[in-house]
N, C-alpha and C positions, 0 to 999 in steps of 0.2 A: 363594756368598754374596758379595755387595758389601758392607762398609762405606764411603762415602763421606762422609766431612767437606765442608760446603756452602764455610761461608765466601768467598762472592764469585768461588769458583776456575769457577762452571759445569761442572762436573763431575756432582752430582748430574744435571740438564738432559741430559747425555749421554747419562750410562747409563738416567735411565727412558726417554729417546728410542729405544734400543736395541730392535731385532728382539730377542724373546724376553724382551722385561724382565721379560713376565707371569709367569714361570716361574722368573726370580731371585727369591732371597730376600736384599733390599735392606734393611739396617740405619742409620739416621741419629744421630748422636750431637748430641743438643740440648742447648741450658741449661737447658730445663724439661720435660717430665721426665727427660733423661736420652738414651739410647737408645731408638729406638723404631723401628716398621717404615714405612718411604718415606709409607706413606697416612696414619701420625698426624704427621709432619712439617709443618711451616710455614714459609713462606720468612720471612726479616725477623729481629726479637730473639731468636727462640727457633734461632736458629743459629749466636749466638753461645756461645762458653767456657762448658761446664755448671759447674753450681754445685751439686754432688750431694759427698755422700760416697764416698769413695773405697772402699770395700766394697759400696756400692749399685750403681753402675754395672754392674761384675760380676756382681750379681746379675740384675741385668734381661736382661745379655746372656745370660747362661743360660736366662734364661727363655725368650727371644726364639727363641734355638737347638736348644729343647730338643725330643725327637723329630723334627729334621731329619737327613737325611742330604746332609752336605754335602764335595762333589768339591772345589770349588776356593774358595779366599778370596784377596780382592784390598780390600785397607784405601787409600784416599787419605786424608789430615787431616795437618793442620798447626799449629803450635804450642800450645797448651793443650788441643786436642783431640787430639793427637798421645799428648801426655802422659799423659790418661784414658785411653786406647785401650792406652799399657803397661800402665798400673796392671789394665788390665783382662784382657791379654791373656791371663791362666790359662784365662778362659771360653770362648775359642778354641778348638773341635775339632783332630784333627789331622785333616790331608787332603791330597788327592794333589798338589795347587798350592796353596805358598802365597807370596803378592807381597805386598810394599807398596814404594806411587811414592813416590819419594826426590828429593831436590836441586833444581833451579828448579821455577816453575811449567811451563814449558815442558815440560821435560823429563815433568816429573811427566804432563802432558798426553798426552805421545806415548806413555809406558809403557799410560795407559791404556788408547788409542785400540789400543795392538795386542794389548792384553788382550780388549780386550770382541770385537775382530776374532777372533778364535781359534777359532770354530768350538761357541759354548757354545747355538746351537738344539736343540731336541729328535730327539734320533737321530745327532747329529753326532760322528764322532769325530775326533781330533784327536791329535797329537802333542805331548805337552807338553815339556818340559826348555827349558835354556838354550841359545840357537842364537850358536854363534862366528862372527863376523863379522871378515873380512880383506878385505886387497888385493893384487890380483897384475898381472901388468903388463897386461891386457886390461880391468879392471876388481875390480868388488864380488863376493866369492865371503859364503855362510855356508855353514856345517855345524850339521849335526843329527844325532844318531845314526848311521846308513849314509848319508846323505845329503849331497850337496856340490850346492847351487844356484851358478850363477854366472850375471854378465850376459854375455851374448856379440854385444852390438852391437843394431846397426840391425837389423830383420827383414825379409824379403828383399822383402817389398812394404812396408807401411808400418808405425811403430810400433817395440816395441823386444823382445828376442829374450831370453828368461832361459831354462836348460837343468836341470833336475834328472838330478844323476850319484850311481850310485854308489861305492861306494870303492874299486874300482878304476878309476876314472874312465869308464865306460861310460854312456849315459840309462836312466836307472832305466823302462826297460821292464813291461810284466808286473803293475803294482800296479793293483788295484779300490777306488777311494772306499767310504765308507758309503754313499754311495746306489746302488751296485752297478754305477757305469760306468767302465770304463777311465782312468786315468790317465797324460793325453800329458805326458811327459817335457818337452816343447818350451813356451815357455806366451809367447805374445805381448801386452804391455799397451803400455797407447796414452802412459800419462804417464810418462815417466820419476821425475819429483819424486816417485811414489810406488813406486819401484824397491825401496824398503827395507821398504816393506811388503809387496807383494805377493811377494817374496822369501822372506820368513816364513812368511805365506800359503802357499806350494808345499811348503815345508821341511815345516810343520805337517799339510798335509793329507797331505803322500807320507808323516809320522810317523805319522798315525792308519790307514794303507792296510793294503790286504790283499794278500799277494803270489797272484800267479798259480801253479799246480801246474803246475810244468814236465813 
């Protein structure tokens, strides 16, 4: 489940631009009526600060929620929508992920961009939890669960060279994706400025993998 608050952030525009949005269930918090699902949404006044009672809101979003089975929730809103969205929060499932983007727009942007990246297509699985992020004197390391990504330079032809280890620092050998094909340890991308994504991206996918029977 998405909740995203519109307000000028372009956020909404993202996520329904999202591979898979079909299959999300997209919640918007308007001024009139309330909460409602992405396709009763309007762009313009009706995304401004609702002007609902503070028992109704909750109420809708139960409605909204009700016989869903829902994995993951990711709330973006800011100031008076933020606010209803406490008041509301009892109506919230509990579930295996749950986020809300916090501090600049900026920030708030990146948090999402590597939410909706996360592997949430049909059949995908994925490694959830928080990934620690360091630096050691060669470069950018994270950790995940048994997992340590690190950057390790230039790649021996072109491009840049990131390494999935496990915790004894060996390449995590031996793991099967969800779609049933090996997973090479070694993993080459062309743009560095997206180092810290695609970093996530390996950490997450070798999280959701299947080890090989030795």
């Amino acid at each position: 489940m998405k909740d995203v608050g519109a307000g000028g952030t372009g956020f909404l525009n993202e996520v329904v631009a999202t591979d898979g949005a079909e299959a999300m269930s997209i919640v918007v918090l308007t001024q009139a009526p309330g909460f409602v699902e992405v396709d009763r949404a309007e762009s313009g006044p009706t995304l401004l600060p609702p002007r609902v009672g503070l028992e109704e809101p909750a109420d809708q979003l139960r409605q909204l929620l009700s016989g869903r089975e829902v994995d993951d929730i990711l709330t973006t809103a800011q100031g008076d929508h933020l606010r209803i969205l406490d008041l509301a929060s009892d109506a919230l499932p509990l579930a295996r992920t749950q986020e809300r983007t916090r501090n600049t727009l900026l920030q708030q942007r990146t948090h999402l961009r590597t939410w909706l990246a996360r592997g949430r297509d049909a059949g995908a699985n994925i490694g959830a939890g928080h990934i620690r992020w360091g630096k050691v004197t060669k470069g950018l390391t994270g950790k995940l669960a048994e997992f340590t990504v690190r950057y390790s330079g230039p790649a021996p032809s072109r491009g840049h060279l990131i390494v999935v280890e496990l915790l004894n620092g060996a390449p995590a050998n031996g793991f099967v994706g969800s779609d049933g094909h090996v997973l090479d340890p070694a993993i080459v991308i062309s743009n560095k400025a997206r180092l810290r994504q695609e970093m996530a991206r390996a950490l997450r996918t070798f999280g959701g993998a299947t080890r090989l029977a030795i």
